[in-house]
VEXTORBA-739672 format. One record per residue (C-alpha): residue number from 1; residue in one letter; x, y, z. Coordinates in steps of 0.001 Angstrom, whole numbers, m for minus. Layout:
NUM A X Y Z
...
//
This chain:
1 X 16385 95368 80097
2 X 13347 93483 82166
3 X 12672 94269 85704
4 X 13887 90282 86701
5 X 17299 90630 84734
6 X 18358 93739 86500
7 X 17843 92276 89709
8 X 20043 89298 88681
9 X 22495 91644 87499
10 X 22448 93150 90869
11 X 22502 90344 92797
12 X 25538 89257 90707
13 X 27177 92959 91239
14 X 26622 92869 95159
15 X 28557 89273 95027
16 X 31801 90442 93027
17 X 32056 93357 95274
18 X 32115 91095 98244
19 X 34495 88907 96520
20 X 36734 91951 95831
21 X 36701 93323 99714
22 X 37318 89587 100241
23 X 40826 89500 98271
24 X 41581 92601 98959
25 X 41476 91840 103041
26 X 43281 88789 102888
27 X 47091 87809 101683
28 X 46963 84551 100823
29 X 47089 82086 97655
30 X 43595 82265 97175
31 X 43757 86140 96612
32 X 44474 85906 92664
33 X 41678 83595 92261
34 X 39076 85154 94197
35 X 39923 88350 92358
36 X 39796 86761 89315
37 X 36607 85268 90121
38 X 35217 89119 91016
39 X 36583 90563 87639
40 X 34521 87983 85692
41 X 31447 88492 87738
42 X 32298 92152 87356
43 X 32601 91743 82887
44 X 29157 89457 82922
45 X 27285 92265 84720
46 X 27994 94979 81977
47 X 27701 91715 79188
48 X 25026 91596 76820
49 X 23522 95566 77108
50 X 23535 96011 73118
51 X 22735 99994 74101
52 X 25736 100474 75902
53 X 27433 98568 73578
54 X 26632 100428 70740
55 X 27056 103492 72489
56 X 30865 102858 73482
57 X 31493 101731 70305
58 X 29956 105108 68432
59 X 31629 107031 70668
60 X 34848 105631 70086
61 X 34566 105937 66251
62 X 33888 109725 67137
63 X 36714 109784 68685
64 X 38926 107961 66347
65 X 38026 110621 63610
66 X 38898 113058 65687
67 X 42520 111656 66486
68 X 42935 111606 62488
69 X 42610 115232 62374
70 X 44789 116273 65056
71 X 48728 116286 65183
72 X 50884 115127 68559
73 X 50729 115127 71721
74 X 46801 115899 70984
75 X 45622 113066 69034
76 X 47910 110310 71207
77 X 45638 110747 74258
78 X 42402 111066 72020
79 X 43458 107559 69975
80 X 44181 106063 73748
81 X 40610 107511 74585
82 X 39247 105776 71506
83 X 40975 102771 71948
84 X 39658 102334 75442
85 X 36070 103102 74631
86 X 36250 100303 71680
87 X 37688 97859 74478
88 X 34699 98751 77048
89 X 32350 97853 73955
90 X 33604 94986 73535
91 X 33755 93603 77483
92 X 30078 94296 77030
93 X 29353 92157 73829
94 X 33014 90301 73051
95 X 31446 89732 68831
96 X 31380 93143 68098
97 X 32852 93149 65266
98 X 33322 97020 64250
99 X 34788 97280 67313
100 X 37520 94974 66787
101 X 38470 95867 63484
102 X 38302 100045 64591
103 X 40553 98970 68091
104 X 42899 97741 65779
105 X 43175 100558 63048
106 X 43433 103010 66261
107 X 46063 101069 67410
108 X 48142 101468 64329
109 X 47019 105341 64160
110 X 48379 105414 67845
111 X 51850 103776 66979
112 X 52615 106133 64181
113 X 51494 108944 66326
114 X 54256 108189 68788
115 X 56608 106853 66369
116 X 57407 103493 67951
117 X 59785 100647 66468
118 X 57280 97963 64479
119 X 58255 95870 67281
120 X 56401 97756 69882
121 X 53499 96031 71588
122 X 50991 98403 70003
123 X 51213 96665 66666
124 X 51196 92823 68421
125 X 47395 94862 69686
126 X 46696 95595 66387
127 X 47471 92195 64901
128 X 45276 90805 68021
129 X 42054 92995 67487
130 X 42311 91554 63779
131 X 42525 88272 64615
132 X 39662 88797 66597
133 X 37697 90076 64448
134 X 38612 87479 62189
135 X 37672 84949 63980
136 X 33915 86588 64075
137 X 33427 86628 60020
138 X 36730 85095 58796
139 X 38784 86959 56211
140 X 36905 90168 57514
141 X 39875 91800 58893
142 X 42454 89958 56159
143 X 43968 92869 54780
144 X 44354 94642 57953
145 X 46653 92011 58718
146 X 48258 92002 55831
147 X 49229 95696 56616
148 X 50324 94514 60202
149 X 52930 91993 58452
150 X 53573 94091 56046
151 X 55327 97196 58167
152 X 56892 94286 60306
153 X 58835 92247 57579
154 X 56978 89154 57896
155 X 56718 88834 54063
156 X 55025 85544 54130
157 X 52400 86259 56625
158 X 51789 89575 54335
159 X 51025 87487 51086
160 X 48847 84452 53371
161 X 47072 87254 54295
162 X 46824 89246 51246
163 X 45454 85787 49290
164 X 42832 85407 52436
165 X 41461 88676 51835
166 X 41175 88121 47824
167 X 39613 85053 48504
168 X 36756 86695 50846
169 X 36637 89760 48818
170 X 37955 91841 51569
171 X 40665 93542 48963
172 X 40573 97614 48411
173 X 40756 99010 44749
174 X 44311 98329 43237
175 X 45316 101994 43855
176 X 44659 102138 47139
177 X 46833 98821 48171
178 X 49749 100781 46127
179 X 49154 103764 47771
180 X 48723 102380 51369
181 X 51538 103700 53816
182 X 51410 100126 55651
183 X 52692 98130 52464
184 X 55396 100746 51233
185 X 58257 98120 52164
186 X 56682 95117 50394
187 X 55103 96988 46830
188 X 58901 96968 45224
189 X 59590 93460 46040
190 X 58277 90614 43311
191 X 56158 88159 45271
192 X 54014 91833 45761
193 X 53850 92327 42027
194 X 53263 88574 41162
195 X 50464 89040 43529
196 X 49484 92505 41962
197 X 49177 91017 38465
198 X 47845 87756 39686
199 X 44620 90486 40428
200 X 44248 91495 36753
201 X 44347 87899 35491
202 X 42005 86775 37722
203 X 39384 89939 36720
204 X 40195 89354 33061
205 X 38996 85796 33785
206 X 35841 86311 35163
207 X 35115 89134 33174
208 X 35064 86371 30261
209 X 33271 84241 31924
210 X 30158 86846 32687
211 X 30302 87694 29094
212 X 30033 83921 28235
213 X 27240 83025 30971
214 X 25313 86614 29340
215 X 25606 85259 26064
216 X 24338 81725 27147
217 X 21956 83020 28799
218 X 20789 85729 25087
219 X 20849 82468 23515
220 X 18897 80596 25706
221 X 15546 83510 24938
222 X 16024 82958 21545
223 X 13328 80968 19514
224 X 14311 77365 18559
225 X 14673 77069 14390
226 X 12102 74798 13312
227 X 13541 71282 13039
228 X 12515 69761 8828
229 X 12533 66396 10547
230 X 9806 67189 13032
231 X 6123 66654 11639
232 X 3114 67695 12756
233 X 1014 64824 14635
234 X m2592 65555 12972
235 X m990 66949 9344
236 X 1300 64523 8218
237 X 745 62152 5264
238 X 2004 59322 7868
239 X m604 60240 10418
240 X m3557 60231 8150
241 X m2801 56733 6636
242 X m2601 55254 10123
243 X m6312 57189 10713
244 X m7549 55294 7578
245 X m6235 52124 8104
246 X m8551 51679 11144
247 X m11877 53195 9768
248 X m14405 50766 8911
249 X m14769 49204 5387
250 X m18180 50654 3915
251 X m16863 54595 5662
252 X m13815 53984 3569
253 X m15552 52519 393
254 X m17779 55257 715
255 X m14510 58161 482
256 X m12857 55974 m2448
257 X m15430 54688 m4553
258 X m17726 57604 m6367
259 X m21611 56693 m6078
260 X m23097 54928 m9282
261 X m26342 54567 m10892
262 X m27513 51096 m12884
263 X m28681 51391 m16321
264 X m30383 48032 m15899
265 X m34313 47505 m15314
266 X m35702 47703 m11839
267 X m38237 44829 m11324
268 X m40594 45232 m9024
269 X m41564 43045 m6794
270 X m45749 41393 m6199
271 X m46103 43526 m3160
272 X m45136 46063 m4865
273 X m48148 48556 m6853
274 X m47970 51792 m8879
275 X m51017 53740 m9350
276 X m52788 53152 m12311
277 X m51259 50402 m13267
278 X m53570 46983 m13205
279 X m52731 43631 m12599
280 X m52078 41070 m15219
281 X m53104 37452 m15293
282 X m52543 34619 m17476
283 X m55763 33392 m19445
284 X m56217 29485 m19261
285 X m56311 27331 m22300
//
């Protein structure tokens, strides 16, 4: 953090203090609001340290395993611990979305570690930390919900968010959505198993459809057969008639017609001379 953003932080601090003494010295309407006011100065102090963040939020996964592997009383007040630790995280940066999506598993750990009714307010915290988080990456926190609904009864909230999660990719392996404690009212029940089989088609489907786009694609590398009704430009019989029909008349007399000798006398002409041969007058009457 820079030297000029911790003294705005400070200067922010010293104001919601005031604002506090404020409220807290007077009885009036304005009391709510003005400690309202210092409560939100208060959250934008401690807003946007990523190190603290990060800190409260590691801390409260460390403390959330540590719930898992303890029995009651002991792991209630270490899942409360947890639970508030993920809550100061995310005061500090409100889109951390680990945070929200851990809050909300401790919060179910919690409820089953004190063995409240599914109406207890612990589950509506649950179902509100996965909305959350949600709302940060949608479908994120889909089948989380769909575990919320599903120990509650709310059968069609359970399959809406059941289909959200297949849709994102959010889904477990099969065995594990069998096997999940959360769901063990809803797996008997046939909207569950239409939904359970609806799974396999859909992998069945795709699965065909990689082996057809592989196959395309083995096809594609291959080497095109040559086609009989393709010719070559400079080879073809076609070709070289068009070449002759355009070369000039003695070039193509000259490739057609073989060279010939006469078998008549050459006469020679007066300027011509051979060597010793003389010249030949007439002799006058």
């Amino acid at each position: 953090m820079s030297l000029f953003a911790s003294f705005t932080k400070k200067s922010k601090l010293d104001a919601a203090v005031k604002k506090a003494e404020n409220a807290r010295k007077n009885n009036d309407s304005l009391t709510d609001q003005q400690l309202k006011e210092a409560y939100q100065d208060f959250a934008d102090v401690i807003t946007g340290d990523s190190l603290r963040a990060a800190t409260l939020y590691h801390w409260g996964v460390t403390l959330l395993h540590q719930a898992k592997t303890k029995t009651p009383p002991e792991s209630i007040n270490i899942y409360r611990n947890a639970i508030a630790k993920f809550s100061f995280c995310m005061t500090i940066d409100p889109n951390y979305l680990a945070a929200a999506i851990d809050a909300g598993v401790a919060c179910m750990d919690l409820a089953r570690a004190r063995g409240v009714p599914f109406s207890d307010e612990l589950y509506e915290m649950a179902k509100w930390q996965f909305e959350k988080a949600n709302s940060i990456q949608d479908g994120v926190a889909a089948f989380n919900l769909a575990c919320v609904h599903g120990v509650r009864g709310d059968n069609e909230s359970c399959l809406e968010a059941l289909k959200l999660a297949k849709e994102k990719g959010n889904l477990p392996e099969d065995a594990e959505i069998l096997a999940d404690p959360d769901l063990a009212n809803v797996v008997t029940q046939p909207w569950f198993q239409e939904f359970m089989a609806s799974l396999e088609e859909s992998r069945r489907l795709e699965e065909e459809q990689r082996l057809a786009a592989k196959l395309a694609e083995e096809e594609a590398k291959k080497p095109k057969p040559k086609n009989p009704n393709d010719y070559a430009p400079y080879h073809s019989p076609k070709k070289q008639a068009e070449e002759k029909v355009g070369e000039p008349e003695n070039i193509k007399e000259a490739q057609l017609t073989p060279k010939q000798t006469s078998s008549e006398p050459v006469t020679e002409s007066s300027s011509q001379s051979g060597a010793g041969v003389a010249e030949t007058k007439p002799i006058d009457d």
